[in-house]
Structures are given as structure tokens and as C-alpha cells.
C-alpha positions as CSV (number, residue, x, y, z in Angstrom):
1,X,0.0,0.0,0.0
2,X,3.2,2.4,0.9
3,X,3.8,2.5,-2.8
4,X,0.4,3.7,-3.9
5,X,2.0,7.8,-2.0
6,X,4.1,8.1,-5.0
7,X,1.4,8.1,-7.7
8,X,-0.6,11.1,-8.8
9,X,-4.4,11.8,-8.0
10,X,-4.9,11.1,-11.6
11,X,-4.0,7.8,-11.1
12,X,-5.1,7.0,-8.1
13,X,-8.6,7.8,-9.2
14,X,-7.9,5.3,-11.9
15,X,-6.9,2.4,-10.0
16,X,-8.9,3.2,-7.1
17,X,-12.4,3.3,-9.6
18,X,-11.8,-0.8,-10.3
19,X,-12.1,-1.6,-6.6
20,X,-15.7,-2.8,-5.5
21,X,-17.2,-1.1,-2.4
22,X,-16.4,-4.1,-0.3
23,X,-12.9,-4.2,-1.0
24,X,-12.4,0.1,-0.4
25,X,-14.4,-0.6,2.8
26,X,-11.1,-2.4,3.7
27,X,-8.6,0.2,1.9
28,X,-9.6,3.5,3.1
29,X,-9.2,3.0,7.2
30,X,-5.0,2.5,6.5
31,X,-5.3,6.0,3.8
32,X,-6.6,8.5,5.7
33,X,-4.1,11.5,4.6
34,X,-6.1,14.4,3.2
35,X,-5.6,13.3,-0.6
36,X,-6.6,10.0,0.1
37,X,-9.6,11.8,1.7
38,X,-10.7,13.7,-1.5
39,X,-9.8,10.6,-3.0
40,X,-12.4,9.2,-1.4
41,X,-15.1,11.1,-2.0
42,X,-14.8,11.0,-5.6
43,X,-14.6,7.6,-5.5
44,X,-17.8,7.1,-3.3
45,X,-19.4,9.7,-5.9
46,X,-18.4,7.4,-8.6
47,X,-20.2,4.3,-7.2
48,X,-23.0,6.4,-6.5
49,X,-24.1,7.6,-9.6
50,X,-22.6,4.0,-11.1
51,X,-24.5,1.9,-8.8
52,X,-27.6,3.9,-7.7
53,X,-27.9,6.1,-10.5
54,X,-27.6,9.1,-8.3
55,X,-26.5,12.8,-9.5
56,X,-26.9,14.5,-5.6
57,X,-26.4,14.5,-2.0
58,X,-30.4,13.2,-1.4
59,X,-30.8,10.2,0.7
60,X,-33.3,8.2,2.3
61,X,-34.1,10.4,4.9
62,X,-33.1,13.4,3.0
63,X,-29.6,15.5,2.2
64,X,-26.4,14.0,3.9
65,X,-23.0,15.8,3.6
66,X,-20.8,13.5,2.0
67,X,-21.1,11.0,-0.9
68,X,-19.8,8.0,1.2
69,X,-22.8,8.5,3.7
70,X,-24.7,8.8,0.8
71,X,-24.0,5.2,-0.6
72,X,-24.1,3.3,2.6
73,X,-27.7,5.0,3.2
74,X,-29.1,3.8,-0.1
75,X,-26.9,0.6,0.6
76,X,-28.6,-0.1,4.3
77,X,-32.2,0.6,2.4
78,X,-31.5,-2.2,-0.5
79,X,-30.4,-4.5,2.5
80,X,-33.5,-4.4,3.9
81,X,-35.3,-4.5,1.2
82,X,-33.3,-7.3,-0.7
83,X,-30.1,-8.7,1.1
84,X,-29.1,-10.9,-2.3
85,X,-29.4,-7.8,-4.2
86,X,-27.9,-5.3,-1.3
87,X,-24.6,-7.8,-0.7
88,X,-23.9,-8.2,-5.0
89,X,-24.3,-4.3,-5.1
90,X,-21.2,-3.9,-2.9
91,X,-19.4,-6.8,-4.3
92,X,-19.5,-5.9,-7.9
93,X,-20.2,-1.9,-7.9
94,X,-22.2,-2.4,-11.2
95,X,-25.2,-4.3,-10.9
96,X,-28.3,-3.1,-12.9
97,X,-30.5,-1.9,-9.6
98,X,-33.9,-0.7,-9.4
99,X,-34.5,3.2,-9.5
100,X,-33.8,4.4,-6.0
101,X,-37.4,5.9,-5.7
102,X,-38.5,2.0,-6.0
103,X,-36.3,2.0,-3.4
104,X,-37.9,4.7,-0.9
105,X,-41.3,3.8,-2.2
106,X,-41.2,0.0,-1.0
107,X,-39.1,0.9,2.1
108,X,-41.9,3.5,3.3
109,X,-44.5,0.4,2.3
110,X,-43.1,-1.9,4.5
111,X,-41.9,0.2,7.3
112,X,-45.4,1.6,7.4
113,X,-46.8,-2.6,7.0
114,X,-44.6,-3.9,9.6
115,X,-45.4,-0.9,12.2
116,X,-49.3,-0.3,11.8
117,X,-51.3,-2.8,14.5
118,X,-53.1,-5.2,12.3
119,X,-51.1,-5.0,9.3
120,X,-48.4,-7.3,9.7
121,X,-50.2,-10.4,7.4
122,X,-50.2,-7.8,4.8
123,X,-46.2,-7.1,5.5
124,X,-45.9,-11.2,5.8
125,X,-47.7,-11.4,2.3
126,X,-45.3,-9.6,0.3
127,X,-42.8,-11.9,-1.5
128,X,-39.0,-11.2,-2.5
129,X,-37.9,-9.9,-5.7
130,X,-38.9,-11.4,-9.0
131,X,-36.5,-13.7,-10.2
132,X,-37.2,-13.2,-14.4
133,X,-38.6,-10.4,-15.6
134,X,-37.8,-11.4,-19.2
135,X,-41.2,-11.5,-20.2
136,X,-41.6,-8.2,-19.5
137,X,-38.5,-7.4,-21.5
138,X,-40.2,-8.9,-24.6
139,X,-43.2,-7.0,-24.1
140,X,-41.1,-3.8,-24.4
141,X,-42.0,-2.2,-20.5
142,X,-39.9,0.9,-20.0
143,X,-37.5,0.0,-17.2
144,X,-39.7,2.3,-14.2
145,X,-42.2,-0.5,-14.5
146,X,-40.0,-3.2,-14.1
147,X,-38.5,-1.9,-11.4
148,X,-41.4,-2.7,-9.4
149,X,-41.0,-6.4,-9.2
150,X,-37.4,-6.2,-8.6
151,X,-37.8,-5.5,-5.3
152,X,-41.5,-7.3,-4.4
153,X,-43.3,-9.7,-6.2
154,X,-46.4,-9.7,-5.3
155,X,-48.2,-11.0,-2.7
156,X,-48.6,-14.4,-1.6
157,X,-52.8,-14.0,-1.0
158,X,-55.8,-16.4,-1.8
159,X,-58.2,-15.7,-4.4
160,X,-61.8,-16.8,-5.6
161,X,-61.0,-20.5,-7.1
162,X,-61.9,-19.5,-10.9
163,X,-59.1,-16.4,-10.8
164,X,-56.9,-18.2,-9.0
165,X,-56.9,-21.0,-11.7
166,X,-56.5,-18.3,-14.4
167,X,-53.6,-17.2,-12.6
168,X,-52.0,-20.5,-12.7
169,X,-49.6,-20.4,-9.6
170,X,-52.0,-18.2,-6.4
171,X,-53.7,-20.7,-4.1
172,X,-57.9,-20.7,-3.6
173,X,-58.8,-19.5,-1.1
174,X,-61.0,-22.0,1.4
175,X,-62.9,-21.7,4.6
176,X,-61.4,-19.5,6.8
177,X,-59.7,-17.7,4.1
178,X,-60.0,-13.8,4.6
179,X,-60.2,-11.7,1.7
180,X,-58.9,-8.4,3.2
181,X,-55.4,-9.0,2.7
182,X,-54.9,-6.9,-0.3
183,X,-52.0,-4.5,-0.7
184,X,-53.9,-1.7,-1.9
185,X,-56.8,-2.1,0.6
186,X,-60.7,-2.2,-0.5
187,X,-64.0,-1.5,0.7
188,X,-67.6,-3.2,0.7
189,X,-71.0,-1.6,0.0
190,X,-74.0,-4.5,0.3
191,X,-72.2,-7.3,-1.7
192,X,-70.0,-5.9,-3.6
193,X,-66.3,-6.9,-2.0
194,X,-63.1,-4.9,-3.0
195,X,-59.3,-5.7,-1.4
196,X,-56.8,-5.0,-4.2
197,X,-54.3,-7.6,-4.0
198,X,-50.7,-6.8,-5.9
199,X,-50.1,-9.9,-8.5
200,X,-47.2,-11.7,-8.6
201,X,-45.2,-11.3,-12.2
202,X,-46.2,-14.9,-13.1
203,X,-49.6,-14.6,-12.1
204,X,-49.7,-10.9,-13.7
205,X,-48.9,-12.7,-17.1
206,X,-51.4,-15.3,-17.0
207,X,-54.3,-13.7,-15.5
208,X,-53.7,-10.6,-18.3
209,X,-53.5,-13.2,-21.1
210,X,-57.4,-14.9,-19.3
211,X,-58.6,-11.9,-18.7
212,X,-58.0,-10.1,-22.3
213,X,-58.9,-13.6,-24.4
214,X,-62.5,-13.3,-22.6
215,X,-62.9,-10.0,-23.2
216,X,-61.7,-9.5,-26.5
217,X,-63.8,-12.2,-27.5
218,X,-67.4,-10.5,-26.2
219,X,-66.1,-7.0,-27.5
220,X,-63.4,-7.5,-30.5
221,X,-62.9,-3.6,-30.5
222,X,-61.1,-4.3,-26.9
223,X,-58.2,-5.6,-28.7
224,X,-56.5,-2.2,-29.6
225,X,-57.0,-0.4,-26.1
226,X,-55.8,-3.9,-24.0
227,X,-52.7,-4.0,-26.1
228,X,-49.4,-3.2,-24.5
229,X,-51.6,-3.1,-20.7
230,X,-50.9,-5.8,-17.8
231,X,-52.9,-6.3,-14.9
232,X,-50.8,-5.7,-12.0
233,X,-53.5,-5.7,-9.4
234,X,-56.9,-7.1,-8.8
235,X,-59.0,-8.1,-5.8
236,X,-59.5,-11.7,-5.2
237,X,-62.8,-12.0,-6.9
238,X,-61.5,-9.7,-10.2
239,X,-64.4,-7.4,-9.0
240,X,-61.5,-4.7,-9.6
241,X,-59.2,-4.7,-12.0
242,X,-55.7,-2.3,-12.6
243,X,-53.8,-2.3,-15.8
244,X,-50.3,-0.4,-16.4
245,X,-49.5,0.5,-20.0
246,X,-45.9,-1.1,-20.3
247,X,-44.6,1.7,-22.9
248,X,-45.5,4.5,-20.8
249,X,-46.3,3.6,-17.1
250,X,-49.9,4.9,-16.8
251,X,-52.2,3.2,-14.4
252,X,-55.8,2.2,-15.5
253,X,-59.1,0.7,-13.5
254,X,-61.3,-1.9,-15.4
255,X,-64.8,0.1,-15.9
256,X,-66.7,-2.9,-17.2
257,X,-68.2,-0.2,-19.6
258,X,-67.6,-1.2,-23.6
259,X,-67.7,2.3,-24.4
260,X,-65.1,3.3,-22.2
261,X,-63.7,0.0,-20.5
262,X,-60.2,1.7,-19.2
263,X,-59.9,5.0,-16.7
264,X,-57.2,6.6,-16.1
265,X,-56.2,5.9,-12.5
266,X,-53.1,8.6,-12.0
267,X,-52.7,12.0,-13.6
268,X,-50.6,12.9,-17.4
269,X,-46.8,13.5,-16.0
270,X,-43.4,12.0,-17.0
271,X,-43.6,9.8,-19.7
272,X,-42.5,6.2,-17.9
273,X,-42.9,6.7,-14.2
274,X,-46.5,6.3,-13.8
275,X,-46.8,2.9,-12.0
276,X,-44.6,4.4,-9.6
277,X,-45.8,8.0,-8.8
278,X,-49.1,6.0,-8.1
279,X,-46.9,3.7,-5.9
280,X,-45.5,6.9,-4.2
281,X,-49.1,8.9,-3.6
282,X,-50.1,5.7,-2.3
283,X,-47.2,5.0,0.7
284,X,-48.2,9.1,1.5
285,X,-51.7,8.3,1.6
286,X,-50.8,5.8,4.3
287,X,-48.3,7.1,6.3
288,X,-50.6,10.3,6.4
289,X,-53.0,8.4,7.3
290,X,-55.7,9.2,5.1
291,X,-56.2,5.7,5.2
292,X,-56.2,3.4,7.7
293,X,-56.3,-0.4,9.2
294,X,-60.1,-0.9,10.1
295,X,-63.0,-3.9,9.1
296,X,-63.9,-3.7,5.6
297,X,-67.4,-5.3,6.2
298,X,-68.9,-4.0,9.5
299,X,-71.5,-6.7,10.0
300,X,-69.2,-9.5,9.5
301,X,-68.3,-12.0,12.0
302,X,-65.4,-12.1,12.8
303,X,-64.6,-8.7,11.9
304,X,-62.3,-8.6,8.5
305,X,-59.9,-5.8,8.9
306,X,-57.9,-4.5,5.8
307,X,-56.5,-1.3,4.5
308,X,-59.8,0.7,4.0
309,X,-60.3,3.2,1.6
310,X,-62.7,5.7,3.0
311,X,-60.4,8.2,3.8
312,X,-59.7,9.3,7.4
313,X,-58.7,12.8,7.4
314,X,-60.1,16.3,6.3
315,X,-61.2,18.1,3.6
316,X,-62.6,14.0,2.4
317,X,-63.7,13.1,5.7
318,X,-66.3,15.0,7.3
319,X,-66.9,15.0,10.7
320,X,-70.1,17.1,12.4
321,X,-71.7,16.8,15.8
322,X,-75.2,17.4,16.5
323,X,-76.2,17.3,20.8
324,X,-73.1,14.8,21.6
325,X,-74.1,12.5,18.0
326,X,-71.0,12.6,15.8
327,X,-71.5,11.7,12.9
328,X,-68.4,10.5,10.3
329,X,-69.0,10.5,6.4
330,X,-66.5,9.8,3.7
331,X,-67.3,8.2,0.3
332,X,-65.2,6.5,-2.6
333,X,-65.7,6.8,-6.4
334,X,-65.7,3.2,-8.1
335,X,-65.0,3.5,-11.7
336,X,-66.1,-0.8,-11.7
337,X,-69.7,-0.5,-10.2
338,X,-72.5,1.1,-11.7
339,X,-73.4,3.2,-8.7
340,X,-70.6,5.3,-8.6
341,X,-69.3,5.9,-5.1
342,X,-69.9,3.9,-1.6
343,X,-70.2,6.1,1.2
344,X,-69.1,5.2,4.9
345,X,-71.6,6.6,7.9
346,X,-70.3,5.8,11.3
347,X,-72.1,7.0,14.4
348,X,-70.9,7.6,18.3
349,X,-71.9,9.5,21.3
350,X,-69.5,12.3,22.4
351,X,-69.5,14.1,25.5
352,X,-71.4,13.4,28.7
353,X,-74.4,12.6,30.1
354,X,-74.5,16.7,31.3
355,X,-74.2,17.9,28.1
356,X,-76.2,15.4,25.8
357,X,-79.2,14.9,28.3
358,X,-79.3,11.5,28.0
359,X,-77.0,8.2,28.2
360,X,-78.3,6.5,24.8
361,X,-80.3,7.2,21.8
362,X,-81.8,5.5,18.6
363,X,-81.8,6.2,15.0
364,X,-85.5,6.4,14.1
365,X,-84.9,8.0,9.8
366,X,-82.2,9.8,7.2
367,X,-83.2,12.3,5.4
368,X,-80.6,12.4,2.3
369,X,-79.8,15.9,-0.2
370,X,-78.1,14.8,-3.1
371,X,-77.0,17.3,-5.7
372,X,-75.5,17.4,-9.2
373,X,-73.2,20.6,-9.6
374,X,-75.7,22.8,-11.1
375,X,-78.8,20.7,-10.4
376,X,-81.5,21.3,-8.1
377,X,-81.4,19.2,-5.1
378,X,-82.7,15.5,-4.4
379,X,-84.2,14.7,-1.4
380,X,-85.1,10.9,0.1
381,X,-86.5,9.5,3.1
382,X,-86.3,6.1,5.0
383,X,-86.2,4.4,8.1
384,X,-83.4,3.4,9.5
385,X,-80.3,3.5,7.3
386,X,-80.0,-0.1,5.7
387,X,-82.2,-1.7,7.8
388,X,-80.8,-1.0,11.1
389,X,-81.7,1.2,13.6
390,X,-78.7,2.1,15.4
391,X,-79.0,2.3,19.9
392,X,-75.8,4.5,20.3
393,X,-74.5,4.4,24.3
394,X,-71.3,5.7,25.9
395,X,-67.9,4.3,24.4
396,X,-70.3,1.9,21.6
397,X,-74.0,0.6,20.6
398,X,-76.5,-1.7,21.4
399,X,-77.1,-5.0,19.0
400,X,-80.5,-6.4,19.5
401,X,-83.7,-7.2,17.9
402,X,-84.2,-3.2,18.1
403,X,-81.7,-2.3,16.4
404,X,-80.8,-5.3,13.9
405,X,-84.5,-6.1,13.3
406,X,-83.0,-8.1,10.2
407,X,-80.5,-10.6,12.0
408,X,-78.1,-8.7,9.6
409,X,-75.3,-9.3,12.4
410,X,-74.8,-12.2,14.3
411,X,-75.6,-12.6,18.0
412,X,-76.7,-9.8,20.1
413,X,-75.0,-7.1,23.0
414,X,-73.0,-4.4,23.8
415,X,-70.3,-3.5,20.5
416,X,-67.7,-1.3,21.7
417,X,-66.7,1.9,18.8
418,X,-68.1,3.3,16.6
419,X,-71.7,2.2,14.6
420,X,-70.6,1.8,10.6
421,X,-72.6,1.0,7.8
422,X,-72.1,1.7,4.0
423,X,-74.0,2.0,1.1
424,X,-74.2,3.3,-2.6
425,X,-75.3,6.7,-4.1
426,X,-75.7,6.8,-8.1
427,X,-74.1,8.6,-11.0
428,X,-75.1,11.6,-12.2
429,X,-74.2,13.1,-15.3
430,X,-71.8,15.3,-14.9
431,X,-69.8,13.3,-11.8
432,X,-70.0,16.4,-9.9
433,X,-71.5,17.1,-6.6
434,X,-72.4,16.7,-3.2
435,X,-74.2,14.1,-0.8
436,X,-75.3,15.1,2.8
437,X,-78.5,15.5,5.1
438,X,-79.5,14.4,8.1
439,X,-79.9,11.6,10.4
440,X,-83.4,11.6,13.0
441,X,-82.4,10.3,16.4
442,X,-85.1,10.0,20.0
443,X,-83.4,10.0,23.5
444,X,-83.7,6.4,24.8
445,X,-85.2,3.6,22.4
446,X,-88.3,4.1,19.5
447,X,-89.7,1.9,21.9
448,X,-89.1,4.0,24.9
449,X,-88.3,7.5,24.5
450,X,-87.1,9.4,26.9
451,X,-86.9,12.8,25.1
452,X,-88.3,14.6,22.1
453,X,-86.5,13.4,18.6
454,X,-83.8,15.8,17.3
455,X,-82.0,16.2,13.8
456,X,-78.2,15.0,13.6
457,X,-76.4,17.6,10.7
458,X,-74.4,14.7,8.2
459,X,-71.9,17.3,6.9
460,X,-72.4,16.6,2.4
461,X,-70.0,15.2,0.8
462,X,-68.2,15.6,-2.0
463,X,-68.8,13.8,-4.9
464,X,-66.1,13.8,-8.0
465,X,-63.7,11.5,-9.9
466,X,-60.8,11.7,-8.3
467,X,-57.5,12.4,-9.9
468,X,-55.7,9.2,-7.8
469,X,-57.9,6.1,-7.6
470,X,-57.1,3.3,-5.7
């Protein structure tokens, strides 16, 4: 090593370029003289750029001061995510890696998996990094889309029998099987059942090649706008579907419509990194939590809890309280069912007994305002919302014949939270507007009322097409 002093930078740089970051790890701690020092840096900034692709000083966590940090905190991310992949980056200093953003996208996925209560079979779900993405390759994708599978493939989640056949390597799912494990969470109004499950590469391939042959047979005209488009996502009973275009990264939702089967699921931007922006607004939605763990299907038994998609935070979520009845209200647009969005009502009591005047109440009607942007108003009335009849008490609500005059939930007694149901409100032409009203509650029980009824203020709700759909 002595003899390396009497050479130039120049050519230290030279020599110094062919080592792999393993091997300098090992050099620089007997070199640390303040050329070898400079040296150092530009070496560090060579692998960087060489093996991450990077051009500045941004890491994980944001800027660091020095190009060597730089590399061992994209290094320490790619362990994580993939130790094969993070120990041959080191070792070889030019393996073809996925785009750091990948990179932070899955990291922020997983850390945000494998620290939210309820989430970890999600986290366990996820499978390591594709092993061929050939076919992909062959059908031309622009490297951003690739990328995605290099790090995860897929999910390792059942699916109805029929789609998991057509995707000739998931399991069906059986008895005790829950379908709320998607990735990209879901969301149930009566019996339509959405949890978005991310497809392994294989299965991506076959159920794309099913999926297209059936519908290109009913609607021949399909051909052209299927062409170049893989399904990457779809819940385990196809009820939703997601395609990326290969060629240029844009995410699409299955409409089921033959005059416009595909919509655009992300906004226009720069040509090729679609799939992942979507990726990106996604991990943000979750770590801000604009969505959260919670059941997908209230009534069911035992509760299936997933990533659901009624958002949880303002301006989507609205939240009024009318004499100590709060009352929740968030809806979703889906571009696959003819009704157009699901809304979510959930119901508690807040405050005490001082300042409601009573320890429980019941929903006796709804009074709904629905309005088309430039339309004049539609109003409805019912009983009940769904069939049920809500007995709201301190900390949860009563289920009994009263209340679930249906048998709509099993068993009766005290359920501790917050009352949810969901249900549908239809189209209009123009996709635009707003859904509100107000709920009809009576101190006590309908049966025995221990005060006169009162209105509960549901704060509307705004309907649109969103420019992110998940």
C-alpha cells in the first residue's frame, strides 16, 4: 500500500475506480491523509451515480454531507429490502438496480406494513424480488415498470377458485380464508367486496392473457385499447381490476363499460414513471394516514380488517356533531360499479351525560340531499339506514332485535366503537356534486323515548372523480 503515496491523484482515481465497495471498505481505514480523503469522495461519488444512478447529495431520509454516507444509506435501504441484491451491489459496484425511488417507495410500504397494528399479514404477504422479468422485456416495458418487481413480487394472498386457476400459480382461497389482505386495501357496499391484492409477475402474465382472451372475445374492439396493458393488481374476486400500460407507465381501473372500458387511474406526467408516482401517492396516503387499518365489512363476523379506503382525514372526511351524536362521512368513487361511489356513515356519542341529556339514543330515519353541480337538489327519506336502527350508548352501541331487526349481524350485545354502515349513491351526469343530510335520532329507544327526537347535521359530501384512484 506504501507504494500507492508516489502516484498522482490522476492515477489513483484510476486504480482506485476498479475496486468494488467491499474491497475500499477495507482500503480506506489505513489512507486516511487528506488526498486519500478527497480521493475518497470522488470515489464514493463514482459508485453512486454508477450503482444507484444518483446525481446529488439526497438520501433516504433526506440530504447528507458527504457522498460515502450517501451510498451506505441507499446501501442499508437495499439490505433491507433485498439482502441478495444489497450484498452483489457492494461486491460488484455495477449491478443493474432498481431506481432508487423503487427503493424509498417500497421501504416506506413496509416500514409503514410492519409498524401499523393489524397490518403485519399484509407485511408477511409480500414476497421477495422477481427472479425473471424477461417476459416483460419482450413486451417492451420501460424500465420504471420493471422496477417494481425487482424488489416485491407480489403477494402471496388467496383468491376466488376461478381467478386463482386463471392465474395459474396463487392458491384458492378455502374456509377460513380472509379476503382483506390486499395491498392496496378495499372497501364493501352490500355485496360488492373490493381488497386490491398486488399480483405476482407470473400470475400478472397469465391472469392478463385470461382476462383479455374473454374479453376480446365478447367486445373485439377491446383488442387495440388492451394491447401493450398488464394487470398488476386485482382483488381476489376480479371485481376490480388495474392495468399499467408497459410503454409508458400509466395506471388504469377496469370500468366494465364497452364504451369506455379503461380510466385513467393517476394523472398525465413524465412519460415512464407512472406505475410508480401511483406507488408513491399511495405509501403518502398511508403514512398520512388518510387511510387506515379498520373492518372492511362491519357486520361481518369475525370482523375482517384490511387497508380501508374511506379516507380518514379532512377536507374527504367529514366530521359534524349534533347534541353529543358525531357523525363521520366519507365516500369513494368506483370507476367498476354502476353506482358510482360507496359512502361510509359511522355514528358515536361524544361528551357526557351533562351535556347530551341522555345516556343512549336511537336512529329512528335519514333524510338524504343529493346534488349534481348545477342541479337542483334531491331529497329521500327512510327508516333506518340499511335496515338498522342504530342504539348508540357511551364508548359503543346496542345489537339487539331493536336495532338489527334483520339478524343482519350475528348474536346480540353491547359492540364497543363506533356504529358503521355503507351503502351506494348513483351517478349523475356530470360526476359532480355533493351528498349530505341528516340523520333523525329520540333520547332512549323508538320503543321507549325518553326525550323529544332531534336532527343530527351529516356534513355533504363531495362527490367527483378523483384524480388518484385506488
Amino acid at each position: 500500500m506504501s507504494g500507492l503515496g508516489t502516484l498522482n491523484e490522476h492515477h489513483l482515481v484510476q486504480i482506485l475506480q476498479h475496486l468494488a465497495p467491499i474491497d475500499a471498505k477495507c482500503f480506506w481505514p489505513i489512507a486516511r491523509n487528506e488526498i486519500f480523503s478527497t480521493l475518497a469522495e470522488t470515489y464514493w461519488e463514482h459508485h453512486s451515480r454508477r450503482v444507484f444512478g444518483l446525481s446529488e447529495l439526497q438520501g433516504p431520509d433526506g440530504s447528507v454531507s458527504s457522498w460515502h454516507k450517501l451510498f451506505r444509506s441507499w446501501h442499508k435501504v437495499l439490505l433491507q429490502l433485498s439482502t441478495s441484491m444489497g450484498s452483489a451491489a457492494v461486491r460488484s459496484g455495477q449491478l443493474a438496480l432498481p431506481h432508487v425511488r423503487w427503493m424509498a417507495v417500497w421501504r416506506r410500504i413496509r416500514s409503514w406494513l410492519s409498524s401499523t397494528p393489524g397490518a403485519e399479514r399484509i407485511h408477511d404477504s409480500l414476497r421477495s424480488e422477481a427472479k425473471d422479468l424477461s417476459p416483460l422485456e419482450q413486451m417492451g416495458a420501460v424500465p420504471q415498470v420493471m422496477d417494481c418487481w425487482r424488489l416485491v413480487d407480489g403477494q402471496d394472498a388467496p383468491l376466488d377458485p376461478q381467478v386463482a386457476h386463471m392465474t395459474r400459480s396463487m392458491r384458492a382461497m378455502t374456509d377460513g380464508d380472509e379476503w382483506s389482505l390486499g395491498l392496496f386495501g378495499g372497501y364493501q357496499a352490500y355485496e360488492h367486496e373490493v381488497c386490491t391484492v398486488f399480483l405476482p409477475l407470473v400470475a400478472a402474465l397469465s391472469i392478463t392473457e385470461h382476462f383479455c382472451n374473454i374479453l376480446q372475445a365478447r367486445v373485439p374492439e377491446l383488442k387495440e385499447v388492451l394491447q401493450g396493458k398488464l394487470i398488476f393488481a386485482a382483488s381476489y374476486n376480479v371485481t376490480k381490476v388495474f392495468f399499467v400500460d408497459l410503454s409508458d407507465g400509466l395506471v388504469y381501473i377496469f370500468t366494465r363499460n364497452p364504451r369506455s372500458p379503461l380510466e385513467l387511474a393517476i394523472p398525465r406526467g413524465k412519460p415512464g414513471d407512472g406505475l410508480l408516482r401511483w406507488f408513491e401517492e399511495y405509501a403518502q396516503r398511508l403514512h398520512s394516514t388518510f387511510y387506515t387499518m379498520d373492518c372492511l365489512r362491519p357486520e361481518a363476523h369475525p370482523l375482517l380488517c384490511g387497508i380501508s379506503l374511506f379516507p380518514k382525514t379532512a377536507p374527504e372526511l367529514k366530521v359534524c356533531t349534533t347534541r353529543g351524536v358525531e357523525v363521520q362521512a366519507s365516500c369513494i368513487y368506483m370507476p367498476e360499479h354502476q353506482a358510482g361511489w360507496t359512502y361510509s356513515i359511522a355514528l358515536r356519542l361524544v361528551g357526557t351525560f351533562e351535556e347530551r341529556g341522555f345516556d343512549s339514543c336511537q336512529l329512528l330515519s335519514r333524510h338524504w340531499e343529493i346534488q349534481e353541480d348545477g342541479k337542483e337538489c334531491e331529497r329521500t327519506h327512510g327508516d333506518g339506514v340499511i335496515g338498522l336502527f342504530p342504539i348508540l350508548v357511551e364508548g359503543g352501541w346496542l345489537k339487539n332485535r331493536e336495532s338489527d331487526p334483520h339478524g343482519q349481524y350475528e348474536g346480540h350485545g353491547r359492540v364497543d366503537g363506533l356504529f358503521r354502515y355503507q351503502s351506494c349513491s348513483g351517478r349523475n351526469a356530470s360526476m359532480r356534486g355533493t351528498f349530505g343530510g341528516h340523520l333523525t335520532f329520540v333520547p332512549g329507544t323508538r320503543k321507549s323515548p325518553q326525550g323529544e327526537a332531534f336532527q343530527v347535521r351529516v356534513e355533504p359530501m363531495r362527490l367527483q372523480v378523483p384524480t388518484f384512484m385506488y
